[in-house]
C-alpha positions as a printed NumPy array, in Angstrom:
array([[-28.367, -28.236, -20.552],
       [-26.684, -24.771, -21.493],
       [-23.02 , -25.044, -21.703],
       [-20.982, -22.536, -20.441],
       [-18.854, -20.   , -22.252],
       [-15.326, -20.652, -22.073],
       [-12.69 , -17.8  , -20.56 ],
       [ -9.232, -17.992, -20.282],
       [ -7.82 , -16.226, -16.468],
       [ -4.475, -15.071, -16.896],
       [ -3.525, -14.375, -13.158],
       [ -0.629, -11.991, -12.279],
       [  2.844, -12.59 , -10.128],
       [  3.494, -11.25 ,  -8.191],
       [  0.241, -10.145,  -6.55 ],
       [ -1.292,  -9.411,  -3.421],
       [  0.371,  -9.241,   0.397],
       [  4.056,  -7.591,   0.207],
       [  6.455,  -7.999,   2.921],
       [  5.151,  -5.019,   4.638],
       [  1.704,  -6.021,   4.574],
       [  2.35 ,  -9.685,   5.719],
       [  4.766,  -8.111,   9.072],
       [  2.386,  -5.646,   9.67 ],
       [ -0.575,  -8.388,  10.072],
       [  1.768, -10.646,  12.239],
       [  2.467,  -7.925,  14.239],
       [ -1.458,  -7.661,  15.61 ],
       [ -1.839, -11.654,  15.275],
       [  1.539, -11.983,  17.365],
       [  0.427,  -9.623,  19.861],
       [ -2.802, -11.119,  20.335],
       [ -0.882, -14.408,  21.074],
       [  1.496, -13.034,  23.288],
       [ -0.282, -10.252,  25.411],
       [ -4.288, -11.677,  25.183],
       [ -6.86 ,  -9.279,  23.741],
       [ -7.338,  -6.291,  23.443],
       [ -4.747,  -5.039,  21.277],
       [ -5.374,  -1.388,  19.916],
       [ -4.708,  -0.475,  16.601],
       [ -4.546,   2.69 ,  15.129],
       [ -6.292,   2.785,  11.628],
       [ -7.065,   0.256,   9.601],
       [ -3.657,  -2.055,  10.089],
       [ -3.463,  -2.289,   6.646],
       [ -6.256,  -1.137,   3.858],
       [ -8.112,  -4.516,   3.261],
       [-11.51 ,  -4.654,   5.048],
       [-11.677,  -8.702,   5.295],
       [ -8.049,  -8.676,   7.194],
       [ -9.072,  -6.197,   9.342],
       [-12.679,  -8.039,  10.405],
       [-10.611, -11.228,  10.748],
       [ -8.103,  -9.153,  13.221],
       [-10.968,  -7.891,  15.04 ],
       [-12.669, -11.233,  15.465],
       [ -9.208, -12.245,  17.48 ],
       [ -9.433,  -9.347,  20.084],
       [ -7.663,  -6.273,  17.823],
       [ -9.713,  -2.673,  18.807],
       [ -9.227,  -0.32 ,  15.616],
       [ -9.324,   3.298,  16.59 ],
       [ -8.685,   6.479,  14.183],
       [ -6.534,   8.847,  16.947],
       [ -5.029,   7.872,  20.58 ],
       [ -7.432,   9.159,  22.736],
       [ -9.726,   6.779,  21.624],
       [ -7.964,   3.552,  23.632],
       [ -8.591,   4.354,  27.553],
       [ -5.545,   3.712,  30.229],
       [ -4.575,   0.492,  29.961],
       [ -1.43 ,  -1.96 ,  29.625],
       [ -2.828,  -3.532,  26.696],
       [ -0.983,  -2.846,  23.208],
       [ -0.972,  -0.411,  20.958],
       [ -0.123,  -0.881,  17.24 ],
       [  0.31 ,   1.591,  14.727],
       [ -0.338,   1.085,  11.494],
       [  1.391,   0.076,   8.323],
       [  1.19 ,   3.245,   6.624],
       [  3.313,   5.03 ,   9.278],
       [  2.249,   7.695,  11.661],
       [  3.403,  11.524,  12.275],
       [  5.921,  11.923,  15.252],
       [  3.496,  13.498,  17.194],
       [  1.363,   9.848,  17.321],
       [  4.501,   8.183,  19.349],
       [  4.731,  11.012,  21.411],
       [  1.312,  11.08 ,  22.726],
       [  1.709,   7.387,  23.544],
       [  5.105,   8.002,  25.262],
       [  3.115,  10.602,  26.827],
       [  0.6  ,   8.33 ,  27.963],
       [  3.098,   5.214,  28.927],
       [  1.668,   3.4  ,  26.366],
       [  2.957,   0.255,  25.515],
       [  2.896,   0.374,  21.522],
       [  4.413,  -1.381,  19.033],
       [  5.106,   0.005,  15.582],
       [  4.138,  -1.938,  12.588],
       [  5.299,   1.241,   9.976],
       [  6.285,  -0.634,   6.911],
       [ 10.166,  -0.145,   6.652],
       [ 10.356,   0.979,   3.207],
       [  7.61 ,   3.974,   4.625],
       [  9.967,   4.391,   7.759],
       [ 13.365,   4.904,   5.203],
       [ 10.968,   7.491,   3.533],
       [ 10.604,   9.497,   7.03 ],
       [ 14.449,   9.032,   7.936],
       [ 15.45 ,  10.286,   4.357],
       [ 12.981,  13.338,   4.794],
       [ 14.701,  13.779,   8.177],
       [ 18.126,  13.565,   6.832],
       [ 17.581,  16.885,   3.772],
       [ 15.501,  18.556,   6.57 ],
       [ 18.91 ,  18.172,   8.811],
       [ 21.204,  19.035,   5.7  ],
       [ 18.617,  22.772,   5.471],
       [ 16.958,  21.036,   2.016],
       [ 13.094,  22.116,   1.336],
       [ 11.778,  18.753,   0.716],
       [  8.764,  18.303,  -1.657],
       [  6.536,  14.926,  -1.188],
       [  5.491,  13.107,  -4.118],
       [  1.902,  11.618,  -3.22 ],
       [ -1.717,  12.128,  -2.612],
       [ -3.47 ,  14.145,  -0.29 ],
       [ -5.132,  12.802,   2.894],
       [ -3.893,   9.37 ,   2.431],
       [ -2.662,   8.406,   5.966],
       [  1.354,   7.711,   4.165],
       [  1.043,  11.371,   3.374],
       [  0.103,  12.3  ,   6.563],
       [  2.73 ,  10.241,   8.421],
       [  5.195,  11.407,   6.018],
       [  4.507,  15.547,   6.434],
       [  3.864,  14.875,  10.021],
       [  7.995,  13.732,  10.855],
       [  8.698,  17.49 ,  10.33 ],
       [  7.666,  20.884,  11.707],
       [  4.665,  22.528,   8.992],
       [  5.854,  24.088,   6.155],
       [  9.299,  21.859,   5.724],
       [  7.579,  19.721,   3.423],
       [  5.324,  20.654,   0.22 ],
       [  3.236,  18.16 ,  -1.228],
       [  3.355,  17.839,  -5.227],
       [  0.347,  15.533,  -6.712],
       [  0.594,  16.404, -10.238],
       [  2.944,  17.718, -13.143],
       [  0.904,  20.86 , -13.029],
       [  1.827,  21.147,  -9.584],
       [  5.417,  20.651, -10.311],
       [  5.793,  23.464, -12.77 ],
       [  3.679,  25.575, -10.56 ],
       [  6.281,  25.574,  -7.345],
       [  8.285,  27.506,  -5.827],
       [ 11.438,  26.594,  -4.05 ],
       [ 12.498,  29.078,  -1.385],
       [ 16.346,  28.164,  -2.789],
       [ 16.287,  26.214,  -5.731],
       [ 19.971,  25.056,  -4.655],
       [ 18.71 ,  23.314,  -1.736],
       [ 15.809,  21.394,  -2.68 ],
       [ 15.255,  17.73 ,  -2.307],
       [ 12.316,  15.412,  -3.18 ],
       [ 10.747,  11.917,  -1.673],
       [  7.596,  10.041,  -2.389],
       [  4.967,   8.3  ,  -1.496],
       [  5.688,   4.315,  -1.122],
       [  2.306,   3.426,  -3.352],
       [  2.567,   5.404,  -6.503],
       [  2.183,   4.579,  -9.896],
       [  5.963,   4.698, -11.474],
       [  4.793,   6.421, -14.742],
       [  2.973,   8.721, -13.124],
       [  5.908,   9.837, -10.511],
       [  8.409,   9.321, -13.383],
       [  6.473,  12.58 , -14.934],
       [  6.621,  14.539, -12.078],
       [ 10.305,  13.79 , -11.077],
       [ 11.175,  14.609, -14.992],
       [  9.827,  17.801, -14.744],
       [ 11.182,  18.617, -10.79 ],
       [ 14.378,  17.63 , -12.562],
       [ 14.325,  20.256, -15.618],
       [ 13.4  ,  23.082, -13.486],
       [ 16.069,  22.205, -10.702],
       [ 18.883,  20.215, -11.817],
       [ 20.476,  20.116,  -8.227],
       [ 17.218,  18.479,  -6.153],
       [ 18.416,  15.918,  -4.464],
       [ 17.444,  12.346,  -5.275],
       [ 16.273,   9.544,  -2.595],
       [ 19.457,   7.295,  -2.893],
       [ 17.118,   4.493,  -3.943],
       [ 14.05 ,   4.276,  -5.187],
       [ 11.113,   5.276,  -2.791],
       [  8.496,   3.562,  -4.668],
       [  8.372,  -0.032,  -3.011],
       [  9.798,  -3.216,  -4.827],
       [  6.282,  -4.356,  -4.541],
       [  4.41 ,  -1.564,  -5.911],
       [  6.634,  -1.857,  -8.822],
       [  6.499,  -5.36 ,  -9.497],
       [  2.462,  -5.389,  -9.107],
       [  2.478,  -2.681, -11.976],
       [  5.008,  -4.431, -14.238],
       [  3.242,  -7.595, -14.033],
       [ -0.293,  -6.02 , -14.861],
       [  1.75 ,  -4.146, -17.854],
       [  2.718,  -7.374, -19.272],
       [ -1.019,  -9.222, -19.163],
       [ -3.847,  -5.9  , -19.205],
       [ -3.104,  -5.538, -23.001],
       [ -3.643,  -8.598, -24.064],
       [ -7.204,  -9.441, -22.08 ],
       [-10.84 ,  -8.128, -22.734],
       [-11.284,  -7.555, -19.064],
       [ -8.71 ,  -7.023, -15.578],
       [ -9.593,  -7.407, -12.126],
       [ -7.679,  -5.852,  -9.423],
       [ -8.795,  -7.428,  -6.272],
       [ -8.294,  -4.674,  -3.658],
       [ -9.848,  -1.985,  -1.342],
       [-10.804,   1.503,  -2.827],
       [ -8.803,   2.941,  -0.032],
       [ -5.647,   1.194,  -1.197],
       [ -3.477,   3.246,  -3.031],
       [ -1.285,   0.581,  -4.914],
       [ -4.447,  -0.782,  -5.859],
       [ -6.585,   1.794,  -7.489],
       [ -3.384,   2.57 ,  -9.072],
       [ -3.207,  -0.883, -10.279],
       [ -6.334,  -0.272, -11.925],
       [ -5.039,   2.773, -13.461],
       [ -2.304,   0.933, -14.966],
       [ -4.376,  -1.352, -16.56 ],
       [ -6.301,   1.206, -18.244],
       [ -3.463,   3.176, -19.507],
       [ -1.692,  -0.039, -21.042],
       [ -4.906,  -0.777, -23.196],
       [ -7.519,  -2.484, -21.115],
       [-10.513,   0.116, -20.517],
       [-12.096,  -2.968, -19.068],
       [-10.09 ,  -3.304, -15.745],
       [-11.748,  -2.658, -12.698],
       [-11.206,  -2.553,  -8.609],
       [-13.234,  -5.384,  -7.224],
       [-13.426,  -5.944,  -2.941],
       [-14.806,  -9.162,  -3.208],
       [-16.476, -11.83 ,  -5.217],
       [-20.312, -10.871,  -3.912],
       [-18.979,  -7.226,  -5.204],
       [-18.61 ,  -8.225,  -9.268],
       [-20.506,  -6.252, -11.415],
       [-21.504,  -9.229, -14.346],
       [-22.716,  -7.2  , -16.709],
       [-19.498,  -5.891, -16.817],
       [-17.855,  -9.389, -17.762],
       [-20.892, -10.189, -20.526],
       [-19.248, -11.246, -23.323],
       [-15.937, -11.392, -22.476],
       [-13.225, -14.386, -23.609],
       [-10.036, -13.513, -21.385],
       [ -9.965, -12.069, -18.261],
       [ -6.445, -10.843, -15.985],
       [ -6.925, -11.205, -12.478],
       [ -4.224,  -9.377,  -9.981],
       [ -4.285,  -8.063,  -6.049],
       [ -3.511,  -5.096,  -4.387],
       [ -0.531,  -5.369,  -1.668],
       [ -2.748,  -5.607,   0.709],
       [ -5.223,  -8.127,  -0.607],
       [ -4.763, -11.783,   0.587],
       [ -5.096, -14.565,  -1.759],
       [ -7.983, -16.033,  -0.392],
       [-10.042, -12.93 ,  -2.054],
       [ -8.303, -13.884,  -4.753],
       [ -9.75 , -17.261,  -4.913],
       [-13.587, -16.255,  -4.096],
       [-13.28 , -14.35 ,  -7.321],
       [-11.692, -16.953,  -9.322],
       [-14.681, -19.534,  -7.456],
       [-17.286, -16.939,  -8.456],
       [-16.471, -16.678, -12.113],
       [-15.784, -20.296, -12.515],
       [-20.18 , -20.657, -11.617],
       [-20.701, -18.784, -14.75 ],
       [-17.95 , -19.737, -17.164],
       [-15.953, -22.7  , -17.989],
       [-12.341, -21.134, -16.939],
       [ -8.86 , -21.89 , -17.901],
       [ -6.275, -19.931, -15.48 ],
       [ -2.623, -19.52 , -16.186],
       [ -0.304, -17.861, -14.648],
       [  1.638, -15.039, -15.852],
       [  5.357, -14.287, -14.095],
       [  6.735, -14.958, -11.107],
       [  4.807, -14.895,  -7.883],
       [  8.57 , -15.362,  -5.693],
       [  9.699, -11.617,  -3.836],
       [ 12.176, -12.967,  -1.199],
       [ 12.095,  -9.878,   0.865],
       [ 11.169, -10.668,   4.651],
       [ 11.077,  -7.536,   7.245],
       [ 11.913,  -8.459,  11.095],
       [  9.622,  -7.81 ,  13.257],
       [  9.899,  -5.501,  16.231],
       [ 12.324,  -6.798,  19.113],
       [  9.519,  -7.387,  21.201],
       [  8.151,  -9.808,  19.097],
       [ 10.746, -12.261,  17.995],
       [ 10.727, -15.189,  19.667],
       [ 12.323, -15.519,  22.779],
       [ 15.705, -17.726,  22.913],
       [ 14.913, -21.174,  24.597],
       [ 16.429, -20.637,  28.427]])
């Protein structure tokens, strides 16, 4: 009988669902419970394609735009990644009934952008184009009040309107180095922009990248379990690559692994997007430990103690 090679899986903590991910999902899956099927839910609730089929197998209706759910009382939920101001309107419009399940770290994003827009700042976005955060983010002012920056070419290519009022925010989902680079640079050329008072990458983001910092470089292979719509995951990946493992890539699911990728190889670091759920996690683990004889160890700490509250709506009801 052949025996099978040996390989050491270093998983990463923290990984997978964040505190936005994991209120956003209980805000469909709460829904459903208290208001029956259908709920609507504009885009993907969050960017994981196995959450979403399990939502939809309880009742949830994903649409893309508003005029896609007919007139009815049932629910409306909009997505993690935040929506433009038009998107509530239209419901309001409509009397929908919708709940918002905008991740609050995305939501301080929009009321910061609101505030320099208020104060007469040109704001410049940090992010990428076309992903929906981007969209939601532009979309809380009128065109034109925001310019989005991707790169560090970008940055030394702008041009303020008043360099004295200038202010910048970002994208939740970034990777730090990257943004780090592009902030440097905003900073050189206009020493007054204004700063987001904290942070605007998320605590979860950051910890996802720190952790893979600490185990890519020492592992012949890394696996970021995520979707290749997720931001913080494909930028997970990048991470990986830039710390020393050329070997990391994004992987949906365990019938998705590309072997011949993994021939050969003695160590392997296993992490998740935010919005991956462990059991994905697992079915990879599962699928590798067929083919090799696996050690797995953990590297950090998996605890974040953050916990959003959910929309009023939601909570549960005092007992009478």
């Amino acid at each position: 009988m052949q025996t099978r090679p040996h390989l050491d899986i270093t998983l990463c903590a923290p990984r997978g669902f964040c505190a936005g991910v994991d209120r956003a999902i209980q805000i469909v899956e709460l829904a459903l419970e208290r208001y029956g099927a259908p709920v609507y839910v504009r885009h993907a609730i969050v960017h994981n394609k196995y959450v979403v089929d399990g939502l939809k197998q309880k009742g949830a209706v994903f649409v893309e735009e508003l005029d896609e759910i007919p007139d009815t009382g049932a629910p409306v939920v909009f997505s993690a990644h935040g929506v433009p101001k038009s998107v509530p309107a239209g419901a309001k419009a409509r009397n929908m009934f919708f709940l918002d399940a905008t991740c609050p770290l995305v939501s301080k994003v929009h009321i910061e952008a609101n505030r320099h827009h208020n104060e007469g700042r040109e704001i410049v976005l940090i992010g990428h184009a076309g992903h929906v955060e981007v969209i939601g983010t532009m979309g809380q002012l009128v065109d034109g009040a925001i310019t989005l920056i991707q790169t560090v070419e970008d940055a030394e290519a702008f041009t303020p309107r008043d360099p004295e009022k200038l202010a910048y925010v970002t994208q939740t989902t970034l990777s730090v180095d990257d943004t780090s680079a592009i902030v440097e640079v905003l900073r050189r050329r206009f020493p007054t922009i204004a700063l987001p008072h904290k942070e605007d990458i998320c605590y979860a983001t950051t910890n996802r990248q720190e952790a893979v910092k600490r185990v890519a470089p020492h592992v012949d292979a890394m696996i970021v379990v995520g979707a290749p719509e997720s931001s913080n995951s494909v930028r997970l990946v990048e991470v990986a690559q830039r710390v020393g493992c050329a070997n990391a890539s994004l992987v949906e699911r365990a019938d998705k692994i590309d072997w011949a990728r993994f021939e050969g190889i003695k160590t392997l670091g296993i992490t998740a997007g935010a919005s991956a759920p462990e059991t994905l996690v697992d079915e990879v683990i599962e699928a590798f430990a067929q083919r090799f004889d696996i050690a797995v160890s953990a590297s950090g700490e998996q605890r974040e103690s953050i916990v959003f509250n959910l929309p009023r709506e939601l909570r549960a009801q005092p007992a009478a």
